[in-house]
C-alpha angles and dihedrals in degrees: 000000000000124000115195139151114296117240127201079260092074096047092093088049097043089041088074100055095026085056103054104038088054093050102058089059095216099117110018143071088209120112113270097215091056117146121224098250088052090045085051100048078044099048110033104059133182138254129308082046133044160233123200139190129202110201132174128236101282088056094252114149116244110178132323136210132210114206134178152129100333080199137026126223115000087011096048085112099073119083130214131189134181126211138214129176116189104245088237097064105031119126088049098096097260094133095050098050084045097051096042086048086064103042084050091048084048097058094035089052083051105246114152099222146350136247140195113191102191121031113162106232089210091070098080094172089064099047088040088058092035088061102043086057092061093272115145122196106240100185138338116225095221113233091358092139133051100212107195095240109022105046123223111003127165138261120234132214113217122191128172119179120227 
């Protein structure tokens, strides 16, 4: 797996996956109903943050994370990122090598810490990953989140120092 900058090339690729995921509501604050020129202009930011893709060798795209400044001014210094695995090729460790590619381009970029504002408690595969990478729950925002089919969850936030 190779995990490089995305480029306006892999948005029809990404758009599929994007796409689904956002509209079943279960794991994103995004609007469900987003269109794909609003999810790209979402997704795809410009420098000094960043998109990536992982793709495998035959160039397929597998998942892709966004990451950037959590905070502006005197909390510049904290970094954020967002995940997403196409279902397709989830359980491969995707996810992992995505996440740990953005805590690395955190440090290296020179951010103290990281920060990830809305994590659905429900998705227990993400908060289980996130705290196997070093993440701690600081505080969970109770029923901050309608999930479609489990109601009022709440919404973690997750910190790891760099």
């Amino acid at each position: 797996m190779l995990i490089r900058e995305a480029t306006a090339g892999d948005w029809p690729a990404i758009w599929p996956f994007f796409h689904r995921i956002v509209a079943a509501g279960e794991t994103f604050t995004f609007p469900v109903d987003l269109d794909e020129e609003q999810g790209r202009d979402w997704w795809l930011l410009p420098a000094p943050s960043r998109t990536v893709v992982a793709v495998d060798e035959a160039g397929t795209v597998l998942g892709t994370a966004k990451m950037n400044r959590n905070h502006q001014g005197n909390g510049s210094h904290i970094a954020s990122a967002s995940y997403m695995v196409d279902p397709a090729h989830g359980g491969r460790g995707v996810g992992r090598a995505l996440c740990e590619y953005t805590v690395d381009w955190a440090r290296t970029a020179g951010f103290r810490a990281m920060q990830f504002n809305a994590v659905v408690a429900s998705n227990e595969h993400a908060v289980r990953l996130y705290r196997s990478l070093g993440f701690e729950v600081l505080g969970t925002l109770p029923e901050g989140f309608l999930h479609p089919t489990e109601g009022y969850v709440g919404l973690h936030i997750m910190h790891k120092a760099l």
